[in-house]
C-alpha positions as CSV (number, residue, x, y, z in Angstrom):
1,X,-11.9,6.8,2.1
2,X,-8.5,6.1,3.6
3,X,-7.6,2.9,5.6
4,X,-4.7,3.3,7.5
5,X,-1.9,0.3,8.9
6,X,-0.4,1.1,12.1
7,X,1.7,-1.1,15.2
8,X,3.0,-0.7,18.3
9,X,5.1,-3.0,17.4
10,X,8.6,-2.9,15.5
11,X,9.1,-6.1,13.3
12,X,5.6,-6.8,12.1
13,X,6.1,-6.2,8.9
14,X,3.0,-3.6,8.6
15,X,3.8,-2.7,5.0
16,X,4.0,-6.6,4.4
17,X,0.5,-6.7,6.0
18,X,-0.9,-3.4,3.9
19,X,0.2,-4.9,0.8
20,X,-1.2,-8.2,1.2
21,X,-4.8,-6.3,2.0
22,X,-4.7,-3.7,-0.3
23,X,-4.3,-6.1,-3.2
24,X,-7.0,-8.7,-2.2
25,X,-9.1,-6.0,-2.3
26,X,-8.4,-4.9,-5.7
27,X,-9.1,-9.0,-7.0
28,X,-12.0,-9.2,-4.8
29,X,-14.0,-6.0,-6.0
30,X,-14.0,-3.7,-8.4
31,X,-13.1,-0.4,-6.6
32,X,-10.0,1.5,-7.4
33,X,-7.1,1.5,-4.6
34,X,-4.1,3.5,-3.6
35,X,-1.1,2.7,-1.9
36,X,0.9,5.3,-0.2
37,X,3.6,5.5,2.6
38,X,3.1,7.9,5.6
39,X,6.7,8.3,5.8
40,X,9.1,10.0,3.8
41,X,9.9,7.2,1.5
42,X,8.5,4.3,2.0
43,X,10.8,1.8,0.8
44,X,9.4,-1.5,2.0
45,X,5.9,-0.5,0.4
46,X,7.4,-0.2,-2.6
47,X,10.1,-3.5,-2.6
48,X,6.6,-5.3,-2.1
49,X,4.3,-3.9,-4.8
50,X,6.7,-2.3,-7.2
51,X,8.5,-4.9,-9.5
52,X,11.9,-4.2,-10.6
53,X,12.9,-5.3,-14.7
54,X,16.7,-4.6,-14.5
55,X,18.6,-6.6,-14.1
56,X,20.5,-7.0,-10.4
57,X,19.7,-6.1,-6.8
58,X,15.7,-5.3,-6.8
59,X,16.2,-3.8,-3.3
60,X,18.6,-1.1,-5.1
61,X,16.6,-0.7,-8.8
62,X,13.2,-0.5,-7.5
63,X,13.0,2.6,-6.6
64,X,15.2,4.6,-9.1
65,X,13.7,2.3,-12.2
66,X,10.0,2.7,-12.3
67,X,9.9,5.5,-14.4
68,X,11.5,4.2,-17.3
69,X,9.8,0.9,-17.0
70,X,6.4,1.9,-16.6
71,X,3.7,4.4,-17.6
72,X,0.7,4.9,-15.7
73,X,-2.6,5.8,-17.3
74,X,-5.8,6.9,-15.4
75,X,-7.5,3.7,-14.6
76,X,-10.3,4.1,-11.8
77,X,-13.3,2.0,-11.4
78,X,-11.7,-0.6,-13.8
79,X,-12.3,2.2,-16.8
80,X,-9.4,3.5,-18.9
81,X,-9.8,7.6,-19.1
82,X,-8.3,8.4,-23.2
83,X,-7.9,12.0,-21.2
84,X,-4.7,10.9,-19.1
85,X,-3.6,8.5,-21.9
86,X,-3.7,10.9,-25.1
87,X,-1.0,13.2,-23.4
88,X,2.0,10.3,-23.2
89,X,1.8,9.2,-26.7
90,X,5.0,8.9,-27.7
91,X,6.6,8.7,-24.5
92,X,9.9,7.7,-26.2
93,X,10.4,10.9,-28.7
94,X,9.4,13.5,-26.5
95,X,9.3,14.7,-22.8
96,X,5.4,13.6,-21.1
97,X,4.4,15.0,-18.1
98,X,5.1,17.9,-16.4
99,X,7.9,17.3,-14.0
100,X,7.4,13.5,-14.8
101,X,9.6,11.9,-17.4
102,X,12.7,12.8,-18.8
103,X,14.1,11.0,-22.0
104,X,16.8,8.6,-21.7
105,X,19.7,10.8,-22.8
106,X,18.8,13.5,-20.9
107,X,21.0,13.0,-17.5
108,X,19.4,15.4,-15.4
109,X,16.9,14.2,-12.8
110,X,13.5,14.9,-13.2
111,X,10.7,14.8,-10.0
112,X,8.7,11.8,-10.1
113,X,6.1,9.9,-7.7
114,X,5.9,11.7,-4.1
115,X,8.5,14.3,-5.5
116,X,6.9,15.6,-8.0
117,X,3.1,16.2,-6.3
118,X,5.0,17.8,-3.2
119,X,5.7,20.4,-5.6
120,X,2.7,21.5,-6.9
121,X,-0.2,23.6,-5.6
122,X,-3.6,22.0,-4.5
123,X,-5.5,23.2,-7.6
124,X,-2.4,21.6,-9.7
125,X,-3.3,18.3,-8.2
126,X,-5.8,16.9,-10.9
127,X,-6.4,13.4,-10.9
128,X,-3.9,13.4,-14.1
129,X,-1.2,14.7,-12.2
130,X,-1.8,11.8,-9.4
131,X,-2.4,9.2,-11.9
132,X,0.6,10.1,-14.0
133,X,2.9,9.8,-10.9
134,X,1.9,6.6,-9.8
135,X,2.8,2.7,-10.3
136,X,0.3,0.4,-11.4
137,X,0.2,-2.7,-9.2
138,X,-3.2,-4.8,-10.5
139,X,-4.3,-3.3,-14.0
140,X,-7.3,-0.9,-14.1
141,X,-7.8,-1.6,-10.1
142,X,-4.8,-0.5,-7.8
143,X,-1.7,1.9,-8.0
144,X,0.7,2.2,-5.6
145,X,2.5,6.1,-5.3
146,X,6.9,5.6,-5.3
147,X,8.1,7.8,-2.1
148,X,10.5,10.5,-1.9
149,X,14.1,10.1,-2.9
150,X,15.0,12.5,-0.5
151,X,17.0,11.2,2.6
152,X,14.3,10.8,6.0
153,X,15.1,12.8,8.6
154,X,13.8,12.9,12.0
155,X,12.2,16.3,11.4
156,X,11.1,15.5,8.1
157,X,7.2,15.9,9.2
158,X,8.1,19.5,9.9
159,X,9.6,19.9,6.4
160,X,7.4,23.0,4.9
161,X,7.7,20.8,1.6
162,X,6.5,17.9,3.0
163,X,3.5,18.8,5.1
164,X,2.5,19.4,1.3
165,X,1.3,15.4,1.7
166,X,-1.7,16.4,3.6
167,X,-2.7,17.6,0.4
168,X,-1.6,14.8,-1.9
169,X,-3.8,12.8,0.5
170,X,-6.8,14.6,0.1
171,X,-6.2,14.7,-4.1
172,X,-5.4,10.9,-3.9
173,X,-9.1,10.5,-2.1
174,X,-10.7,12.1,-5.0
175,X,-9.2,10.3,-7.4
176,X,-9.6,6.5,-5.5
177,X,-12.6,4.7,-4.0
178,X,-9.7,4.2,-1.1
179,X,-6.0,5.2,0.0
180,X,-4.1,2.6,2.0
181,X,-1.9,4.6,4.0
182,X,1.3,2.5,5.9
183,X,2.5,4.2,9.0
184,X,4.5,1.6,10.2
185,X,4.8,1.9,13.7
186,X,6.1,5.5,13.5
187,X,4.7,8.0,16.5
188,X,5.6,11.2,14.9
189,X,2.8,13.9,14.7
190,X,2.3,12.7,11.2
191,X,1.4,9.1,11.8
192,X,-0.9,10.3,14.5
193,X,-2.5,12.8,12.3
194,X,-3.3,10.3,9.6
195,X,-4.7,7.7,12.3
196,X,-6.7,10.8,13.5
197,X,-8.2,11.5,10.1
198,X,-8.3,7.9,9.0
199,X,-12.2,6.5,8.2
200,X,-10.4,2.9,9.2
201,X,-7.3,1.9,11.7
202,X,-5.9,-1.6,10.8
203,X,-3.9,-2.2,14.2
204,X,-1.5,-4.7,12.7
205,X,0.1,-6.8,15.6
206,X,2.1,-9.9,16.7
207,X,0.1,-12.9,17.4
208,X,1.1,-13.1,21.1
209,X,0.9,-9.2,22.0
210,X,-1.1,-7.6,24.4
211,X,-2.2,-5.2,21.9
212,X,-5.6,-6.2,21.4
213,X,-6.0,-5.3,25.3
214,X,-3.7,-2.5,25.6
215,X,-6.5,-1.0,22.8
216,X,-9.4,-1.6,25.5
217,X,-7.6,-0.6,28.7
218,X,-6.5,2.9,26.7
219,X,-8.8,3.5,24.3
220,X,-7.2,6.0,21.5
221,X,-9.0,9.2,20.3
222,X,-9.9,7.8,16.8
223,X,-12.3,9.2,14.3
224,X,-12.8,6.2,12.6
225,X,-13.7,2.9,12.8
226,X,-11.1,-0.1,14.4
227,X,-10.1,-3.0,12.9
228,X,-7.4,-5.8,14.6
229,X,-5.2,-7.6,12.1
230,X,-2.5,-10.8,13.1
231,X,0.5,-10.9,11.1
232,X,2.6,-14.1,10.9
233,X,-0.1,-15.7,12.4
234,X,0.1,-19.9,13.0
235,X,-2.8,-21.8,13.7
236,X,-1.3,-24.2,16.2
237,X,0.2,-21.0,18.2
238,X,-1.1,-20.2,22.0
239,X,-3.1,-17.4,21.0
240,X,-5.3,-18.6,18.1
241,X,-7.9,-15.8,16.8
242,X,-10.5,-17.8,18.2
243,X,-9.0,-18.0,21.4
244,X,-8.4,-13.9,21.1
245,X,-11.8,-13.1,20.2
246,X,-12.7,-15.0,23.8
247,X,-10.0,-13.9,25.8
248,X,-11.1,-10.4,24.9
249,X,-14.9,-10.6,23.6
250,X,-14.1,-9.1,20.3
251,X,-16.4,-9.2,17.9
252,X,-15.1,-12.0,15.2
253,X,-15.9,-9.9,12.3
254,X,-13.1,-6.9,13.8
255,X,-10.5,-9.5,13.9
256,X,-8.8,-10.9,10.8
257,X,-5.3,-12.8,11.0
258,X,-2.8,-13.7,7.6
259,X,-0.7,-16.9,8.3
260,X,3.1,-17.2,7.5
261,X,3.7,-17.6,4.3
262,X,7.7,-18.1,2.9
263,X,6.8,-18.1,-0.6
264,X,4.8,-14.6,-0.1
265,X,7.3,-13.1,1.3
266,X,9.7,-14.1,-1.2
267,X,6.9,-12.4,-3.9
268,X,7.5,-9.3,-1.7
269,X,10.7,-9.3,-2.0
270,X,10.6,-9.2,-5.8
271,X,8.0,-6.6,-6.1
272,X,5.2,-10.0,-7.0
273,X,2.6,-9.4,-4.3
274,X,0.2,-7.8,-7.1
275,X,0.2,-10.9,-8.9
276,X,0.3,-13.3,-6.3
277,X,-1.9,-12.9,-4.2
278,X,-4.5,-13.5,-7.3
279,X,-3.8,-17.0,-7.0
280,X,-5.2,-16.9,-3.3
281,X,-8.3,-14.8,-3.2
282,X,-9.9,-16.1,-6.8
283,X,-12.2,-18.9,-6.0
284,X,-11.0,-20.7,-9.4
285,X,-7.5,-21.2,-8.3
286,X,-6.2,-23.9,-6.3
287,X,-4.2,-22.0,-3.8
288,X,-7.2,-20.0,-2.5
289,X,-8.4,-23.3,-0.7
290,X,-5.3,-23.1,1.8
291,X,-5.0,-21.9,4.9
292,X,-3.6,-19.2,4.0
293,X,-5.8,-18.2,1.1
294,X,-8.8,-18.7,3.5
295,X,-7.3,-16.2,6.3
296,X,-6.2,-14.0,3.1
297,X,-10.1,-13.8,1.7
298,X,-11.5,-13.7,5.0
299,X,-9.5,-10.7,6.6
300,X,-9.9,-9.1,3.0
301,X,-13.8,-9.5,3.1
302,X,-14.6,-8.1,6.5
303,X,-12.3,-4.9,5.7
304,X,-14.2,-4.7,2.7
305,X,-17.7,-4.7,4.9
306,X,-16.1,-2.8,7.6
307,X,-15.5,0.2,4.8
308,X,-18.8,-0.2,3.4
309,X,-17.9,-2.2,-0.1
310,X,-18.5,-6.0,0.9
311,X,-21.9,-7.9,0.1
């Protein structure tokens, strides 16, 4: 199944958004989850779910410094598989991986993440391969996959190499219950394919747009099913999500809002959201009785139902 984040809006902070979802998922049920980018790199995916060890700028090590830190086994349905495990024993005193790791004195770079799967051929793509080149986020539960290092250019959807991700998709669905896919609020043919193809469309928007109405007054051609989700949402604002679901007649369980929260976005900004949001979802911590943690879980839970996985 793939969800995918989309908004018409610039400065929403969609892969904030996606991020925040895709891990209350992975606390609230066990189902295995994917995070991917539906651009060419991705970078504010992975500042938010990929944690950085080395020391300085996180926004510069995060994404050159996972490999060496980490090392993804094949974890799906909260059960470790020995078959992707047995192969990177010994990470440190030999190469693992095809195309994957390198060891530390060797200098020249070696494909990893997004990079590395855009190279190989569909029947290549075993759920090894996908496993191996992804980032876990929550143990046993939810991986995120590190973009391309490769510098975005505006016809970078009509790269022969990277029309490859079509693909990747497709092996990432086999190997998860469901792919969170974060296209931003790009427009390119792309984006649109993936909305096209996506069994979900989270319309992430600002809590006074005209985007909830736009929707209905210009319905998109869309395969799946709709979903409307309120970033940086405050309760006392003009346009509460009560007062949305009114103004529009929108059925309460397609509309799910996640309040402001400073100290999330701080954990995003250090790679924490994994951990974090934990503390907001689980019914035995104290922070899941806030306002936030109660628009957290209840978003969560009626994407969960709207994908066929809630009670």
């Amino acid at each position: 199944m793939k969800i995918a984040f989309w908004s018409e809006e610039t400065q929403v902070e969609t892969a904030f958004h996606m991020s925040l979802m895709a891990c209350a998922f992975a606390w609230m049920r066990p189902v295995s989850i994917a995070a991917i980018s539906g651009g060419y790199q991705g970078k504010e995916l992975e500042k938010s779910l990929i944690r950085s060890r080395r020391k300085g700028n996180a926004a510069q090590d995060f994404s050159d410094g996972w490999e060496r830190e980490y090392l993804p086994g094949s974890r799906q349905g909260g059960r470790k598989k020995k078959a992707v495990l047995e192969p990177f024993a010994g990470i440190g005193r030999q190469k693992a991986g095809e195309g994957l790791f390198a060891a530390e004195q060797q200098e020249y770079f070696v494909p990893s993440g997004l990079d590395c799967l855009l190279g190989k051929r569909r029947e290549d793509l075993t759920e090894q391969a996908v496993l191996a080149n992804m980032h876990p986020v929550v143990e046993d539960r939810m991986y995120c996959l590190p973009g391309s290092k490769r510098p975005e250019q505006e016809w970078w959807h009509k790269d022969p190499l990277f029309t490859g991700l079509k693909q990747v998709l497709d092996a990432m669905e086999e190997c998860f219950n469901i792919v969170f896919v974060d296209c931003g609020n790009r427009k390119d043919d792309f984006a649109q394919w993936v909305l096209k193809e996506a069994d979900i469309c989270v319309l992430n928007m600002d809590q006074e747009s005209e985007l909830i109405g736009d929707y209905y007054r210009n319905p998109p051609k869309l395969r799946g099913k709709v979903f409307f989700l309120i970033g940086n949402y405050f309760e006392d604002g003009l346009y509460t999500r009560r007062n949305l679901q009114r103004l529009y007649r929108v059925d309460e369980d397609l509309l799910g809002a996640i309040p402001y929260h400073a100290q999330m976005k701080e954990a995003a900004r250090a790679g924490r959201i994994g951990t974090e949001v934990r503390n907001y979802v689980r019914k035995d911590r104290t922070p899941s009785y806030t306002v936030f943690g109660q628009e957290l879980s209840r978003a969560a839970r009626l994407l969960l139902q709207l994908a066929g996985t809630g009670n």
